[in-house]
N, C-alpha and C positions, 0 to 999 in steps of 0.2 A: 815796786811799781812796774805794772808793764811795757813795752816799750814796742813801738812797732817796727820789727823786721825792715831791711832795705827794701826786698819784695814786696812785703805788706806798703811801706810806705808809698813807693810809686804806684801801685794798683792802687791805692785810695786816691793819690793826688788825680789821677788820671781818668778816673770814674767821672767822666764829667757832663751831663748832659748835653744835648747839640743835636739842631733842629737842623735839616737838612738845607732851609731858605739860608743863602745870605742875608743878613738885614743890611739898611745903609749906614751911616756911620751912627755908632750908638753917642759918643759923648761921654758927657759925666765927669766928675771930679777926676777921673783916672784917666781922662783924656788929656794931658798938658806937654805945654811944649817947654823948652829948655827957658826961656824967658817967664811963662806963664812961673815954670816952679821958684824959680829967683823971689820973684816977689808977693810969692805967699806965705804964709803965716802957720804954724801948726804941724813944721812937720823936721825943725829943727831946735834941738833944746840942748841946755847946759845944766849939767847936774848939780843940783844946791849942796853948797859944803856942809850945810846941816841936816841935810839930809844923809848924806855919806856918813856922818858919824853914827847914827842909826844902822845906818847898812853895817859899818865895820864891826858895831858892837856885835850884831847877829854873826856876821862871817868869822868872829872871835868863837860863838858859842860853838859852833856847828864845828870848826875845826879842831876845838878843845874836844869834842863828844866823839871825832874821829869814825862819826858817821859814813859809810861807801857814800857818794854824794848821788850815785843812781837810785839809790834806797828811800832818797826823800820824795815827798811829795809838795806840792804848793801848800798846801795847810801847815806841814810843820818849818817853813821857814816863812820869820816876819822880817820884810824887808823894809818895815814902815811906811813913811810919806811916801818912797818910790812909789808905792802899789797906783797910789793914784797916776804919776805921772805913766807906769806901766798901762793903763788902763786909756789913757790919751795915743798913745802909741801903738796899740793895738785897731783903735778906732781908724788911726789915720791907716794904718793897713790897709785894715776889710775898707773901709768903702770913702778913704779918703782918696791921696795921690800917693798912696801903697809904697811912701820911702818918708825914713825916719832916718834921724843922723842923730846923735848924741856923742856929746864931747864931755870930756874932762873927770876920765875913769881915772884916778892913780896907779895907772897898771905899773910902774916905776917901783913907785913905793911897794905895792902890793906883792912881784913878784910872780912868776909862772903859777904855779904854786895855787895861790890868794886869787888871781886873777880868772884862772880854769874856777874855781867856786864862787866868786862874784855872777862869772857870765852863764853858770848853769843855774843860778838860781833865779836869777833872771829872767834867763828862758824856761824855768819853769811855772812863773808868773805871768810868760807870755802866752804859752800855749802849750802841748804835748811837745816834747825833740823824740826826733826817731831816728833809723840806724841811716848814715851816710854813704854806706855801702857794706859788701857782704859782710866784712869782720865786724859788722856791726857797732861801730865806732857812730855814737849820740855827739862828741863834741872834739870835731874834727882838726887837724890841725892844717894851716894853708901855710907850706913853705915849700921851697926848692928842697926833692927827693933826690936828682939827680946827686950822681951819677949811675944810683943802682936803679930808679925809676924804667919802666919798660918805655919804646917808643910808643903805645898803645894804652899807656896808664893815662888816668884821669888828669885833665889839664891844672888840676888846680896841686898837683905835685911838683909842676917842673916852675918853671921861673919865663915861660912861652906866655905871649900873647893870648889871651881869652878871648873869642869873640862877642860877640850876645847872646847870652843865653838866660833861663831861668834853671831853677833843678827843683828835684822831687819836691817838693813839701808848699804847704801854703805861705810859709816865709823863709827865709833864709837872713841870721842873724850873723855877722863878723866884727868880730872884737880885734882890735889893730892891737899887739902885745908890740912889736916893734917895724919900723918902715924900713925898706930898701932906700940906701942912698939914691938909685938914679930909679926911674922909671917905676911903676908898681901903682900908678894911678888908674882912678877906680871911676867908670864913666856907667850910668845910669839913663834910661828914655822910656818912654811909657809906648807899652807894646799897644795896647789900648786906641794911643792916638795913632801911631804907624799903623794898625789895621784898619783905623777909619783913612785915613788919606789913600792908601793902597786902594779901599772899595772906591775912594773917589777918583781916582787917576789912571789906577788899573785891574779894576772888578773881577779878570776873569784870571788876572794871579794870585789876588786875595782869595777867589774861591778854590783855589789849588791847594789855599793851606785849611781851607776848611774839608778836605779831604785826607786820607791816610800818606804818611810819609813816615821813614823807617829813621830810628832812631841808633845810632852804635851804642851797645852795651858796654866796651870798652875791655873785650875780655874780663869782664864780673859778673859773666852768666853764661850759661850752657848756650842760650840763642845770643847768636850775633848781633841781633837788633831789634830791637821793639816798636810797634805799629803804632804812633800816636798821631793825634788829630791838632795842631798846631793852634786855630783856632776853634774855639767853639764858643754858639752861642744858643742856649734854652727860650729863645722868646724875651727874655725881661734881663738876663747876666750874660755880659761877656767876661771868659774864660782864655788867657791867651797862655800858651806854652812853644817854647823857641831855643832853637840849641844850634846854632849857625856851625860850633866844629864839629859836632856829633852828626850832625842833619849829612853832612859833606862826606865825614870821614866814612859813613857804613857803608860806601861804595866797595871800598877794601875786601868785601865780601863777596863781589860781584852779583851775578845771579835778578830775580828781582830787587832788591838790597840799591841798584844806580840809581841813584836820581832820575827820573826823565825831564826833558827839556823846556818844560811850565813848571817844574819848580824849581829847578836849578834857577830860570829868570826869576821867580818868587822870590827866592834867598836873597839873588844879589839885591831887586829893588828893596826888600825891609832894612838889608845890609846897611847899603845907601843912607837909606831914609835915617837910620838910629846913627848914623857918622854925623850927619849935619850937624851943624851952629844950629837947626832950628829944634830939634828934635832932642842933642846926648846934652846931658846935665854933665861935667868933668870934675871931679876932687881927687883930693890927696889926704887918705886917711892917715892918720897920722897917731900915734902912739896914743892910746889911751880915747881915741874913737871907734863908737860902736856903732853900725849901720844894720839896719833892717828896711829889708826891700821883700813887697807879697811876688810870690811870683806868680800870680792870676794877671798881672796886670802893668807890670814891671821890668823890662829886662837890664841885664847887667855884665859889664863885660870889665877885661883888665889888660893898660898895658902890659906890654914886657918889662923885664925889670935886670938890676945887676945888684946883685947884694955886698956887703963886705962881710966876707968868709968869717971875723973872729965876732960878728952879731948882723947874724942873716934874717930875714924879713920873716915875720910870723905874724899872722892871724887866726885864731880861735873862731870855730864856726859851727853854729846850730841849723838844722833843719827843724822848722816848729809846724803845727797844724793846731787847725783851731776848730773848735765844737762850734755847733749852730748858734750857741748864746753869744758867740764871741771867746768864750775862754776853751783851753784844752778840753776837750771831752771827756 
């Protein structure tokens, strides 16, 4: 099966139409505020223990056949009943409130091991995975790299504060294998409605991001930083993309590369906006929770955290994209 390149991946994600008007505030299901998502419905589930015995049966087969696991395809692994709930969870993506949470993986019982081909088959019922960065790594690993970690490596290496951001792909899936005793809570907001409140409060720093702003490569590319368009919107879809340490950090380069001073204010008011009680949705994933958040419409950030050295904090993570039908292309 093939698999798209980190390159390829962000040149797809990024491909995004965008009409030059502002529109005003668009709405929609992926407009919600931190109370709105509390009390809806459709986009938090608990997986059926009889359904998992299904699953395990197949995770049985596919490990006995010692299959490479990048070698399958969605056709040749039957997840059973999941498929359906797979299929609920995808919807809620594309064009629900674009964040799904799912509890009660036995990542314990299963093991590292068990758990990495549980959460890739998965994501291969969810959509395409593609590479995470250059080494091409489909199913990445989120834990504290320090102390060999560079200062300039990717944030989801160190055990630092994440601000809001989304990343390459049309979803991003994290499978909790074990939690950080202190800190490592996982805070979520819909870039969506922060763009519509921005066009209502302050129009002419929302239309800053509907302009070019450089993006830090993070040393995983020959160029410094990449020229993306933060919001976009084709007439009928909004499309948001947002990386508050990236957005800052490609200053580092100097040159065109600084910020100027309508988006620097840009940064901080969405900043803002996605901290509030009214806006950040706050959890604590917790072993054996698996979260999927689209990043069209979604962003997502992480506190700091402190692990304990003899079972340090690990999350398993998918970049996924999804064909026009809704499923992998």
């Amino acid at each position: 099966m093939a698999f798209r390149t980190f390159a390829e991946q962000y040149e797809t994600y990024f491909a995004r139409p965008c009409g030059a008007t502002v529109p005003g505030p668009v709405g929609g299901a992926a407009a919600w505020t931190a109370d709105d998502l509390w009390s809806r419905r459709g986009w938090r589930f608990d997986v059926d223990p009889a359904d998992l015995v299904r699953f395990d049966a197949e995770l049985d087969r596919l490990a006995a056949e010692g299959t490479d696991p990048r070698a399958l395809t969605r056709e040749q692994v039957d997840i059973g009943p999941l498929a359906g709930q797979v299929r609920e969870w995808r919807t809620e993506l594309q064009s629900g409130s674009g964040i799904v949470l799912v509890h009660g993986w036995p990542v314990s019982e299963w093991g590292l091991a068990r758990t990495e081909l549980a959460t890739w088959c998965l994501g291969l019922h969810l959509g395409d995975p593609g590479a995470q960065n250059p080494r091409g790594d489909l199913l990445g690993h989120v834990r504290d790299a320090a102390p060999g970690a560079s200062s300039n490596a990717r944030l989801y290496q160190t055990n630092a504060d994440i601000g809001f951001h989304c990343d390459y792909a049309d979803a991003v899936g994290l499978m909790c294998v074990r939690q950080a005793p202190v800190g490592g809570e996982s805070r979520v907001a819909s870039s969506t409605a922060i763009h519509d409140e921005m066009v209502r409060i302050a129009p002419g720093l929302a239309a800053r991001l509907y302009q070019p702003v450089w993006l830090d490569t993070r040393d995983e590319s020959a160029a410094p930083g990449i020229a993306v368009t933060p919001f976009a919107f084709d007439g009928a879809l909004l499309r948001t993309f947002y990386h508050s340490d990236y957005f800052r950090s490609v200053a580092r380069h100097g040159g065109v590369h600084v910020p100027d001073q309508p988006l620097i204010d840009a940064l901080e008011l969405f900043d803002e906006l996605a901290a509030t009680d009214r806006f950040c949705v706050r959890m604590r994933l917790e072993a054996g929770d698996l979260q999927l958040v689209s990043n069209h419409g979604v962003v997502h950030a992480r506190t700091t955290f402190v692990d304990d050295p003899a079972a340090p904090r690990h999350l398993l993570r998918l970049w996924l994209s999804f064909g026009a039908t809704g499923r992998g292309s």
